[in-house]
VMD Tcl script that draws the C-alpha trace (Angstrom):
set ca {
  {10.42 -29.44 -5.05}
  {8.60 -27.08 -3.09}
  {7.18 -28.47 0.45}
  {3.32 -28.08 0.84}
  {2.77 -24.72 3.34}
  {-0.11 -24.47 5.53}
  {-2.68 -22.20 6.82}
  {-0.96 -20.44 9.70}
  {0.04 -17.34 11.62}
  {3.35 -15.82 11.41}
  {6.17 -16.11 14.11}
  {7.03 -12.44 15.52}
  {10.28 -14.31 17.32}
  {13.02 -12.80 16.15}
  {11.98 -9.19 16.74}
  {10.92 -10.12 20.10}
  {11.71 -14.08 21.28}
  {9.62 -12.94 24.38}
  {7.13 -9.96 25.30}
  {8.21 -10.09 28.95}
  {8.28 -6.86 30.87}
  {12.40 -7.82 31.70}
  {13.15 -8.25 27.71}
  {11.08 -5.10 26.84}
  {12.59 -2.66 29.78}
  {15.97 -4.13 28.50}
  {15.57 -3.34 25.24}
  {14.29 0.08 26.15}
  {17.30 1.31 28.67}
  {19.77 0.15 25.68}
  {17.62 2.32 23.67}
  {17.61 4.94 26.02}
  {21.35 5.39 26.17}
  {22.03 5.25 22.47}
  {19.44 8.37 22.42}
  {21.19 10.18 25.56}
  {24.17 9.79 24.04}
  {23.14 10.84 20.29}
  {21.57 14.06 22.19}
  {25.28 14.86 23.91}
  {25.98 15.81 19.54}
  {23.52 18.56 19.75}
  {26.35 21.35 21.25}
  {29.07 20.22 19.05}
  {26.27 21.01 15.96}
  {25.43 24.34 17.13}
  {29.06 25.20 17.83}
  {29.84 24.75 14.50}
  {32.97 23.08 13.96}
  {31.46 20.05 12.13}
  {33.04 18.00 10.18}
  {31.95 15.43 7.33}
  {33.07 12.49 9.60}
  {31.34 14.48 12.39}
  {28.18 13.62 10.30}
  {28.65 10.48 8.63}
  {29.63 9.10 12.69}
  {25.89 10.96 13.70}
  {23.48 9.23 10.54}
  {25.58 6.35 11.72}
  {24.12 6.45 15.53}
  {20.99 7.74 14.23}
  {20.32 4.70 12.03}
  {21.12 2.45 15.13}
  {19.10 3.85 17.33}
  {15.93 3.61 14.16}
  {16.87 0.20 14.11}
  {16.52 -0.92 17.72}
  {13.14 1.43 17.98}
  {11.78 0.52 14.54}
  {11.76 -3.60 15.67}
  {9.90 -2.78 18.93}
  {7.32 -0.39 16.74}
  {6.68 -2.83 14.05}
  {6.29 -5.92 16.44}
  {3.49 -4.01 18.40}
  {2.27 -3.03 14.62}
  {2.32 -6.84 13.86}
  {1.08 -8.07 16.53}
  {-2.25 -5.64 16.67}
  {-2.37 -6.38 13.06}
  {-3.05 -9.98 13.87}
  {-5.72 -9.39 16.74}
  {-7.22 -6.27 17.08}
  {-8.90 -7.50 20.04}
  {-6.22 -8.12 21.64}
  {-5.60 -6.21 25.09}
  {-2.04 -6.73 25.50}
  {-1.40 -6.12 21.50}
  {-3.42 -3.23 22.12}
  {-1.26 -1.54 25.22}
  {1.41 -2.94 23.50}
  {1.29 -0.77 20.31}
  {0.35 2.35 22.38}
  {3.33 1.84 24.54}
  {5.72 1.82 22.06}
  {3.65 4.72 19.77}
  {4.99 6.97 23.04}
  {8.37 5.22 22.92}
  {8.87 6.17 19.35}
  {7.19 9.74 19.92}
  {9.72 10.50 22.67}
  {12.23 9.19 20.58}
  {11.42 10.96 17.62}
  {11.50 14.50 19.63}
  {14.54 13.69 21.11}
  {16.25 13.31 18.00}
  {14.45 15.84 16.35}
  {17.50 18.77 16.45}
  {20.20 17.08 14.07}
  {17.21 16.86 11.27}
  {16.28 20.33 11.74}
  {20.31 21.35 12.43}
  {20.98 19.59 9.12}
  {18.16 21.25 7.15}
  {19.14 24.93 8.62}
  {22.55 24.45 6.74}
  {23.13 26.63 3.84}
  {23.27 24.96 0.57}
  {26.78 25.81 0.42}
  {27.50 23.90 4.05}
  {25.62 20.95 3.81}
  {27.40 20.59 0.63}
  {30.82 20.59 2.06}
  {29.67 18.03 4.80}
  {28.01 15.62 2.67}
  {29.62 11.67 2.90}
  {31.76 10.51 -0.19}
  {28.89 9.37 -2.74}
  {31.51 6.35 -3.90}
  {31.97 5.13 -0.33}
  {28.77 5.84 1.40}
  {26.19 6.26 -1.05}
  {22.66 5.47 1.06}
  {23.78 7.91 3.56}
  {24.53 10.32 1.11}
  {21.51 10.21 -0.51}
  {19.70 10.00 2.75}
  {20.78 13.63 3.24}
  {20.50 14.92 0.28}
  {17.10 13.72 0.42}
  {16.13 15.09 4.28}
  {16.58 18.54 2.51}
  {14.03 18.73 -0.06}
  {11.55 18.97 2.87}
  {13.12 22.04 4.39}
  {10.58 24.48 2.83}
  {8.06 22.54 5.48}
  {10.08 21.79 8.25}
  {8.46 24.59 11.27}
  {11.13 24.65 14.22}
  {11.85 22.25 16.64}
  {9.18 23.04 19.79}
  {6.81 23.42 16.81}
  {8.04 20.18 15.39}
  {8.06 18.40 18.90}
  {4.17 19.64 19.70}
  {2.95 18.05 16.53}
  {4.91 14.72 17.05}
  {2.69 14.42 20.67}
  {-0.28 15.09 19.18}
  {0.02 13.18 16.52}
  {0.69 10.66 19.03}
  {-2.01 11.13 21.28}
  {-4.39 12.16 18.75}
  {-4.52 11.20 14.93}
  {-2.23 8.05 15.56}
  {-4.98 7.00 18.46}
  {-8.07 8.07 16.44}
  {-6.70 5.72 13.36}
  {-6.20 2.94 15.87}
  {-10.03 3.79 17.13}
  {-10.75 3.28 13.40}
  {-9.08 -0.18 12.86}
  {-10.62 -1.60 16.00}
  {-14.16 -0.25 15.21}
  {-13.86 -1.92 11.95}
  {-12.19 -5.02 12.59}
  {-14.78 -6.13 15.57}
  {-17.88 -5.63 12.74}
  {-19.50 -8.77 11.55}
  {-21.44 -9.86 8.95}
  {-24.48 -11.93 8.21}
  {-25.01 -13.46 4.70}
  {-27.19 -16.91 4.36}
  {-25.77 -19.33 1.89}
  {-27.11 -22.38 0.92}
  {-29.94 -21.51 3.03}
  {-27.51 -21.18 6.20}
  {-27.07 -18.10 7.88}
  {-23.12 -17.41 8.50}
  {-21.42 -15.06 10.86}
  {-17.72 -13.68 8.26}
  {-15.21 -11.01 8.60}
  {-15.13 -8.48 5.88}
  {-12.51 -10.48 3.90}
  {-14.85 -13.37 3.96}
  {-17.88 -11.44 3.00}
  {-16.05 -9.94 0.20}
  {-15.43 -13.55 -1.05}
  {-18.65 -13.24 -1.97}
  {-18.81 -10.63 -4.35}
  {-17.17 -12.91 -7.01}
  {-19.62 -15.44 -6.70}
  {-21.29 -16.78 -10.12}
  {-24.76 -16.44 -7.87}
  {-26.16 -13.37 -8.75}
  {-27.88 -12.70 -5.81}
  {-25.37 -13.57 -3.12}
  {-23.05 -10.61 -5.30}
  {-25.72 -8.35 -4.67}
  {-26.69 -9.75 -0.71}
  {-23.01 -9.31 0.01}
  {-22.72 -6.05 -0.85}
  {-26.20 -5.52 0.47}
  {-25.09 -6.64 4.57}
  {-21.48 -5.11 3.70}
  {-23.07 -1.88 3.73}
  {-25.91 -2.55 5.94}
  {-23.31 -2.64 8.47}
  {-21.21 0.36 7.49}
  {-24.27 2.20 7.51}
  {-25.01 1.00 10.79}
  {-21.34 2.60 11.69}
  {-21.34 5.61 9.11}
  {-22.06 8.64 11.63}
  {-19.13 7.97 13.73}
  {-16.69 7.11 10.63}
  {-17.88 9.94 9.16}
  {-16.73 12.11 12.12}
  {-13.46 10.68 12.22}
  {-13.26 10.93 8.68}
  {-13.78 14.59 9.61}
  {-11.59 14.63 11.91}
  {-8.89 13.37 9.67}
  {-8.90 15.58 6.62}
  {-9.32 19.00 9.24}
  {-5.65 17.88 11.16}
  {-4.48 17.04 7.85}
  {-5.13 20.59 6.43}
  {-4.28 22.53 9.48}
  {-0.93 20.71 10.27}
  {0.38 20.46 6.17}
  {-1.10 23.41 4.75}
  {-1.74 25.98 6.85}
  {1.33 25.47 9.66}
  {3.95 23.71 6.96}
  {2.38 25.88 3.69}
  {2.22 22.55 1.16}
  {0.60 23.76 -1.75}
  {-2.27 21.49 -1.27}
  {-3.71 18.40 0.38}
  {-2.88 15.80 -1.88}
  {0.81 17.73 -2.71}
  {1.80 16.60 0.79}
  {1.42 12.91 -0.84}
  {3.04 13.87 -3.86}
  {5.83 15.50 -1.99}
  {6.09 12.21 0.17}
  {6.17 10.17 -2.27}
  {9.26 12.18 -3.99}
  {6.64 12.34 -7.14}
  {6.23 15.96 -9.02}
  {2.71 17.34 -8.48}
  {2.68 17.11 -12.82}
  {3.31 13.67 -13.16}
  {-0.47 13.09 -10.58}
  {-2.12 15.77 -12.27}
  {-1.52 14.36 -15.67}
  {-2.19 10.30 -14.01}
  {-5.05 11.43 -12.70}
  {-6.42 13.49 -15.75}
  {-5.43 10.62 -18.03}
  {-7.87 8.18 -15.84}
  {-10.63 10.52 -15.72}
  {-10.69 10.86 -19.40}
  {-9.91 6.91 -20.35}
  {-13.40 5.62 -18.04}
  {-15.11 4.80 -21.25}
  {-12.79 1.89 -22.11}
  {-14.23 0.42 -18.80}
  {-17.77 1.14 -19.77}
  {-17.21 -0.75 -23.08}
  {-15.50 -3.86 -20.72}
  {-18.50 -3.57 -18.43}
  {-21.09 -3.60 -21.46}
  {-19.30 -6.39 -22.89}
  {-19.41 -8.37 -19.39}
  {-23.21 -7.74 -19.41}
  {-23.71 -9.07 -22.69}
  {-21.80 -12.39 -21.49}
  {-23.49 -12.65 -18.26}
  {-27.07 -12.36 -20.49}
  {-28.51 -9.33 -18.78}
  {-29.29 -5.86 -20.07}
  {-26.83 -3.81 -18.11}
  {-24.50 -4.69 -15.11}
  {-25.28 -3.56 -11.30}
  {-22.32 -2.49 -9.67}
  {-22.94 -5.49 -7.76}
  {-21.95 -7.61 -10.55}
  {-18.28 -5.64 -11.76}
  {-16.62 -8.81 -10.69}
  {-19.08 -12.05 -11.42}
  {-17.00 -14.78 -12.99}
  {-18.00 -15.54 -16.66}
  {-17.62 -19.15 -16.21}
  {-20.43 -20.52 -13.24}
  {-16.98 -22.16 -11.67}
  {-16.88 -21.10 -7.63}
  {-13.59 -23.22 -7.56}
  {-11.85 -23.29 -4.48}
  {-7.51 -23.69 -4.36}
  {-5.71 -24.95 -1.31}
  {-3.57 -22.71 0.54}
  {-0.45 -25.39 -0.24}
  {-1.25 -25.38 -3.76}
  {-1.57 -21.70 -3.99}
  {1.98 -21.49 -2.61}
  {3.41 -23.58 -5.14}
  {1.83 -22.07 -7.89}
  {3.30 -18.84 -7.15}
  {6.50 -19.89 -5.72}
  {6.84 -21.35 -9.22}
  {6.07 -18.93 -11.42}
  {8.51 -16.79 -9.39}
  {11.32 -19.76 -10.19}
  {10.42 -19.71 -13.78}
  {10.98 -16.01 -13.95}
  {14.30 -16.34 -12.24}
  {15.65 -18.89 -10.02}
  {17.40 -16.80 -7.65}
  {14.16 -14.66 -7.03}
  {12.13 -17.11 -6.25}
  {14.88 -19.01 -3.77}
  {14.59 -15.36 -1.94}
  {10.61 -14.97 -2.03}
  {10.53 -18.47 -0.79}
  {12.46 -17.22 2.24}
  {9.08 -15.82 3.66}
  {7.21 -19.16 3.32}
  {10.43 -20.87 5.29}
  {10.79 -18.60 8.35}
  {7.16 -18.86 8.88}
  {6.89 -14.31 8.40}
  {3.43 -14.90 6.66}
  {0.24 -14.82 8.58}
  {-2.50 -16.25 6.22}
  {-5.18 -17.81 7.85}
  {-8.61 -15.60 8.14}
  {-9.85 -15.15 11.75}
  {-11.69 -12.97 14.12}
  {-10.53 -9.89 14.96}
  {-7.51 -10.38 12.66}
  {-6.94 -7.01 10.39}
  {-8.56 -7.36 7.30}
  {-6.66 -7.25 3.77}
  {-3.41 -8.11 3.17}
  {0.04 -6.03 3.72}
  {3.77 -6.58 3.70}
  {5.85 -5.03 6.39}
  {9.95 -4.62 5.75}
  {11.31 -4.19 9.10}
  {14.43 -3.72 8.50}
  {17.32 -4.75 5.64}
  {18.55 -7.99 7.46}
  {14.95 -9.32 8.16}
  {12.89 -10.80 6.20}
  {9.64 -9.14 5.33}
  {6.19 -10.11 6.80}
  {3.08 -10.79 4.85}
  {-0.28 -10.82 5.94}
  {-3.25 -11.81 4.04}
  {-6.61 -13.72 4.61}
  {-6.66 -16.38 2.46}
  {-9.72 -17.87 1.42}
  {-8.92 -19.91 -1.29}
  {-10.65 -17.57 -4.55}
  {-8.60 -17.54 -7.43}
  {-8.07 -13.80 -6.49}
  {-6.38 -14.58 -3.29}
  {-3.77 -16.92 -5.01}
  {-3.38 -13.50 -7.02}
  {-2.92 -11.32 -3.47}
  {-0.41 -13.82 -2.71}
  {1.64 -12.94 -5.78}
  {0.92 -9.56 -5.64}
  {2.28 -9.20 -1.45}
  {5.04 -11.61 -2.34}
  {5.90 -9.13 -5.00}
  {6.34 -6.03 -2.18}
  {8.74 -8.98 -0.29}
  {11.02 -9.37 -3.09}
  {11.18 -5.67 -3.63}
  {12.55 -5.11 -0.10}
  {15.15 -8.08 -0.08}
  {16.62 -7.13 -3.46}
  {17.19 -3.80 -1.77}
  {18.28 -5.66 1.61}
  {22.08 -4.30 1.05}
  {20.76 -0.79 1.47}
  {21.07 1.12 4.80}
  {17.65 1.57 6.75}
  {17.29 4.81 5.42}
  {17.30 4.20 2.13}
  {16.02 0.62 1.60}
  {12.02 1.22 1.67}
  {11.32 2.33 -2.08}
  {8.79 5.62 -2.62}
  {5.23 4.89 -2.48}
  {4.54 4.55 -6.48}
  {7.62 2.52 -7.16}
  {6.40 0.22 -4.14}
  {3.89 -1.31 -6.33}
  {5.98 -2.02 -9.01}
  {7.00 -5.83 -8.07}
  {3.89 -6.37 -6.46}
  {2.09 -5.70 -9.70}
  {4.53 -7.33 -12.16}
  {4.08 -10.85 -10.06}
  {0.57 -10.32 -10.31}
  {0.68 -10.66 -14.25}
  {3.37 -13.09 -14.37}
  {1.08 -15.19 -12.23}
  {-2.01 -14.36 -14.88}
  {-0.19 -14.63 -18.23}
  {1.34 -17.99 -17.10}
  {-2.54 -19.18 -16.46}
  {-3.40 -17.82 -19.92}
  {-0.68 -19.87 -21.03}
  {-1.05 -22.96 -20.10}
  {-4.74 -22.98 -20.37}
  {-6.43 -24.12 -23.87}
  {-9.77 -24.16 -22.95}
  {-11.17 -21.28 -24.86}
  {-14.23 -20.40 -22.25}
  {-11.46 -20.74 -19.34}
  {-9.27 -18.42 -21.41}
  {-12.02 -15.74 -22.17}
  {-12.62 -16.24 -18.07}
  {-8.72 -15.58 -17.04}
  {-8.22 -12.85 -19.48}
  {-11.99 -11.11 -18.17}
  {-10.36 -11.79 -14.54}
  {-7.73 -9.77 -15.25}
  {-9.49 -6.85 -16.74}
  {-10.97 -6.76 -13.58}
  {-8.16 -6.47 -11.53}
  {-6.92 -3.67 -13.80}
  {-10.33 -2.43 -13.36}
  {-9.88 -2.42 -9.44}
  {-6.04 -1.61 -9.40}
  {-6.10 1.63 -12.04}
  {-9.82 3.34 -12.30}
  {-10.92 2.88 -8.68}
  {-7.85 3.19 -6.79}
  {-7.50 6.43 -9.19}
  {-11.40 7.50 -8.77}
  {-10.92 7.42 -4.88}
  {-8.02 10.32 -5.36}
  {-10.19 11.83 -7.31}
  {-12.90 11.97 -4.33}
  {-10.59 12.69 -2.02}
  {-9.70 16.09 -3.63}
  {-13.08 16.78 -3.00}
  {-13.74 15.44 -0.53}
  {-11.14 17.44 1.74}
  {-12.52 21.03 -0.01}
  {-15.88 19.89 1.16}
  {-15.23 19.24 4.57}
  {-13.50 22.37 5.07}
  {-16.49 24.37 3.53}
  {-18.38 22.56 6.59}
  {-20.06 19.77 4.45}
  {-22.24 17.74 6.02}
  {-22.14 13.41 6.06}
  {-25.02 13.62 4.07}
  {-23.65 15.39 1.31}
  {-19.88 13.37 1.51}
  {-22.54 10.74 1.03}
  {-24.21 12.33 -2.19}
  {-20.29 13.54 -4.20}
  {-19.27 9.84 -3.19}
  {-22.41 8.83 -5.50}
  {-21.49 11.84 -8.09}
  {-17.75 10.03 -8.08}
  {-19.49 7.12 -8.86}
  {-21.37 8.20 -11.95}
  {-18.47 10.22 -13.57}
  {-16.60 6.43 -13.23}
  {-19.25 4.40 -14.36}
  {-21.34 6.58 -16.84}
  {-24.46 4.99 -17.87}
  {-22.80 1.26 -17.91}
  {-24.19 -0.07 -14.89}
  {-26.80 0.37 -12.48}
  {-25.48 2.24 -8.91}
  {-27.37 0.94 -5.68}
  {-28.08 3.49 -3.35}
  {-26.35 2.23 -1.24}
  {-22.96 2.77 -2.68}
  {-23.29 6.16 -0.80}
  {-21.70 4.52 2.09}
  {-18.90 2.58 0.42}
  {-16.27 5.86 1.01}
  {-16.41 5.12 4.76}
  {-15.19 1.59 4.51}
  {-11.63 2.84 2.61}
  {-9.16 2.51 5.32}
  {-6.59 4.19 2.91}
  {-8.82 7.60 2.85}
  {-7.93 7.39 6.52}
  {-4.52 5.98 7.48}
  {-2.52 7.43 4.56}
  {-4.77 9.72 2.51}
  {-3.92 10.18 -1.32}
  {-1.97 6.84 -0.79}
  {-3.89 5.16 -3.35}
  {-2.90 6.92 -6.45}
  {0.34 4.58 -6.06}
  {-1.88 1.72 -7.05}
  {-2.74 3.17 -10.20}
  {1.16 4.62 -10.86}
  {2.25 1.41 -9.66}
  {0.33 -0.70 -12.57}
  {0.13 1.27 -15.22}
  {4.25 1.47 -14.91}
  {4.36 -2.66 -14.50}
  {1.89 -2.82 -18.08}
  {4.90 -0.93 -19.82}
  {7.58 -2.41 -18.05}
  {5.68 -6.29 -18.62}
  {5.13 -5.08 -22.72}
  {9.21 -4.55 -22.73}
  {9.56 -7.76 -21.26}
  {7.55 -9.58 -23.70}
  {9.70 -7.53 -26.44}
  {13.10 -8.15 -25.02}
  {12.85 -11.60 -22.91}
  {15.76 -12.24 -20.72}
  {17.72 -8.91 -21.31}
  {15.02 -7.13 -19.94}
  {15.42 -8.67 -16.72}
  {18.61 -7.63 -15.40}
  {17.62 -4.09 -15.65}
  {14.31 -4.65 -14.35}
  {15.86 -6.13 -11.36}
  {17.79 -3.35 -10.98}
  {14.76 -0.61 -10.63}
  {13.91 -2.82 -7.74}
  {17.58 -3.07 -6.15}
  {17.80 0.54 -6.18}
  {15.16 0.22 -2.96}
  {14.73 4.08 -2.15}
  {18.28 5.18 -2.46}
  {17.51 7.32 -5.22}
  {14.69 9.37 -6.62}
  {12.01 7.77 -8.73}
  {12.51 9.94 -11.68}
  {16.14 9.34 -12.03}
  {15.09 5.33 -11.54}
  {12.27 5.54 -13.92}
  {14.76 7.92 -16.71}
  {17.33 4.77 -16.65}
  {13.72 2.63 -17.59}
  {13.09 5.38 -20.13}
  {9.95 6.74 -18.71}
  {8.58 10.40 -18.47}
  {6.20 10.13 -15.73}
  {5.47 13.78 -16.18}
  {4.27 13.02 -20.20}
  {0.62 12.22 -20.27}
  {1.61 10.29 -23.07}
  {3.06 7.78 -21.28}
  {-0.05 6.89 -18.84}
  {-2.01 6.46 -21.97}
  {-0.09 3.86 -23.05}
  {-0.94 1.77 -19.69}
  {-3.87 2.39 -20.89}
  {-3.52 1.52 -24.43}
  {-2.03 -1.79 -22.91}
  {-5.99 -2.10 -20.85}
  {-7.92 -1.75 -24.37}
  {-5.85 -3.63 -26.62}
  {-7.01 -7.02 -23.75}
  {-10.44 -5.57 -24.14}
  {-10.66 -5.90 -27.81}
  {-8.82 -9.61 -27.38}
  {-12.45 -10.25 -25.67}
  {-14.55 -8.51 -28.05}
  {-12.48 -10.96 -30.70}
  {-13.63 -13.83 -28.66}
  {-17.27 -12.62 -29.45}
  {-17.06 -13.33 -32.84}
}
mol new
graphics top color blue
foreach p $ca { graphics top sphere $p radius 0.5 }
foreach p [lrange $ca 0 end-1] q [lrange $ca 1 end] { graphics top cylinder $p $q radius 0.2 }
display resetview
């Protein structure tokens, strides 16, 4: 039986039992000679007579030295993330963003002395892939980015001003948007919410609190768009001038792709497979209308419940729910998601100054992840809950990996996160016999696809453009007007667009922290919709091998994961069967029509 779990913020104690000056400046000279020492390797490199154990003895050092830094880094990271407002969070995080810059210099020469091997060395000096496979893939892997590694002062230059520059501007960012509030009157009260509980509001069955929510949402951003707009600017011209013009990446968004270990084919054909498959949302969106008795849908209205129910679920029950559909799936998993729940790593309670949204952080292999989200008790929340959850069990199933290899790429990252999502939804559609509360579930979902595939995919799309325009010299104004053209190529003529919409493209923190990043959303479910239609085919013998794609972590590349699943990522063929997946629950709700 599952205890009852509260409302709560997360405890950051065993990365750090104590922020004291003495514990940090501790932590920091240990640090310091683990780096001094790891920099007394650099003549032995350059004298050449290396060995393999030579370099199996550095990656060893290396990742201990990543460790230690890495659990100073993400505490500051975790604790901003949980008040922005924070002063001390605040100096915190920049402290130890120069830590890790200084660090990252210093250790700069054996990636760029391992990369300057010939083929024909580096082979020779590789670890035995039987006995130390993560650190042999590691270094395999460091290689593929030789064509764009620049030399080590030039390397060293852009680390500070990343530092002092693009890493500070994004924290500029999160601060100017986590301190904005919100006014929306509700039962004729006027309330003062955050973002996340604003948003709440945009699934309400009231009509005009959709449309007053998204109304003061961008009131506000409006209010804010000039100076996002600049750093937005800002953003895409460092992005350009560091990756493409200094490193020569083919493009923008092939920096992602290259990132992500992902071949620029297999986005090209995503993304072109999205683009052309909008219409099966513009029949869901025509069929909502229809339901919801109006003539055509306002983009207000994409996610209005069809059933007038505002229902509300405890935080306690929420956690059960999905701790249970987790144990149902597989015992074992859901004994390791509930580890999260037990050693209090979840921060869930909405509050001021708090990041918005919900993440999962993996520290490192023998910690347990921490999840943030701002629960508010909407049926799609219980859902976030799943879905973060998801990302948690990812990284423990992949907890016997080294460091270096246990974060999985970017589109594979979504891949448990999305599967608990639907586990969570089918098992609702299961148990539920209400026809009118089916027909609401199954809509629900749609909508989530809706908001997971198409938009995460249309905001690529924009961002392609997006970065030409601004280095043609494009104005706000007009970033403003091809956010609005984005809009109509997604929507067509099945809603109505508010002006403004213009504005929404400045409130996307992804466009900003990790641009291109959101193409992994769409990979990430489109992937899950096969993999979930195999396991409705096969049952319990597809879940050993499904466990397995997540188990791998990042110690291998996602193709050669995905080939063992069977999946071409490069065959357009095989997007348009996520898709397929999409209009075949479409056409269950049409059904329900007659």
């Amino acid at each position: 039986m599952t205890k009852p779990y509260q409302l709560s913020g997360w405890d950051l104690s065993e990365l750090l039992p104590e922020a004291t000056e003495a514990e940090i400046a501790a932590r920091l000279a240990n640090i310091e000679e683990e780096v001094g020492a790891f920099e007394g390797l650099r003549v032995h490199l350059q004298n050449g007579a290396v060995s393999g154990d030579d370099v199996l003895a550095a990656v060893r050092r290396y990742e201990s030295i990543i460790r230690k830094a890495w659990t100073l880094g993400y505490y500051g990271m975790l604790w901003f993330s949980a008040d922005t407002q924070s002063t001390e969070a605040i100096t915190f995080q920049n402290r130890m963003q120069q830590v890790m810059t200084g660090i990252q210099n210093r250790l700069l020469f054996f990636d760029l002395w391992w990369k300057g091997l010939d083929d024909d060395a580096a082979a020779r000096l590789l670890p035995d892939p039987v006995a130390e496979p993560d650190y042999r893939f590691y270094l395999e892997d460091l290689r593929r980015t030789k064509p764009y590694t620049l030399d080590e002062k030039s390397e060293q230059i852009i680390n500070l001003k990343d530092a002092d520059g693009m890493a500070g501007l994004m924290t500029v960012y999160t601060m100017l948007t986590s301190r904005l509030e919100f006014k929306l009157t509700v039962d004729g009260e006027e309330k003062t919410l955050t973002r996340d509980a604003l948003m709440a509001y945009v699934y309400s069955p009231d009509p005009n609190l959709r449309a007053a929510a998204y109304q003061e949402l961008y009131r506000v951003y409006a209010g804010e768009a000039k100076i996002l707009a600049q750093i937005y600017n800002n953003r895409v011209r460092d992005w350009y001038n560091e990756q493409v013009q200094l490193r020569g990446y083919a493009s923008p968004l092939a920096v992602r792709n290259v990132a992500n270990d992902v071949p620029d084919a297999a986005v090209d054909a995503l993304l072109e497979v999205a683009q052309r498959n909008a219409p099966i949302f513009h029949r869901y969106f025509r069929l909502k209308a229809k339901w919801l008795g109006v003539e055509k849908l306002r983009r207000y209205d994409i996610y209005a419940p069809l059933a007038g129910s505002d229902r509300k679920i405890e935080y306690s029950a929420a956690a059960a729910l999905v701790l249970d559909t987790f144990r149902r799936f597989d015992p074992t998993v859901a004994t390791q998601v509930q580890r999260v729940f037990d050693q209090n790593h979840i921060d869930s309670e909405p509050r001021k100054g708090k990041r918005g949204g919900a993440f999962c952080a993996t520290v490192r292999p023998d910690v347990t992840p921490y999840v943030l989200l701002n629960y508010t008790g909407k049926v799609r929340d219980v859902a976030t809950l799943a879905h973060e959850l998801g990302h948690a069990l990812h990284s423990m199933l992949a907890e016997h990996h080294s460091m270096l290899t246990q974060h999985s790429s970017l589109p594979l990252a979504e891949t448990a996160s999305v599967f608990a999502e639907i586990l969570l939804t089918e098992r609702l559609l299961n148990e539920e016999q209400d026809p009118l509360v089916r027909r609401e579930l199954l809509a629900s979902s749609v909508d989530d696809m809706y908001a997971t595939v198409m938009r995460q995919a249309f905001f690529v799309l924009f961002e392609r453009v997006a970065h030409q325009a601004i280095l043609d010299n494009a104005s706000p104004d007009r970033l403003n007007e091809l956010y609005m053209e984005n809009l109509r190529t997604q929507f067509g003529d099945s809603l109505e667009i508010a002006p403004e919409f213009q504005h929404e493209w400045v409130s996307i923190p992804h466009i900003y922290h990790t641009p291109f990043y959101c193409y992994a959303y769409s990979f990430g479910q489109l992937l899950v919709l096969a993999l979930y239609r195999r396991y409705q085919q096969e049952g319990d013998a597809f879940k050993p091998g499904y466990l397995k794609l997540l188990a791998y972590g990042g110690s291998a590349h996602p193709e050669q994961i995905l080939r063992e699943a069977g999946v071409d990522i490069t065959d357009p063929a095989f997007w348009q069967g996520g898709f397929d997946v999409i209009s075949a629950m479409i056409d269950e709700l049409e059904a329900m029509e007659q």
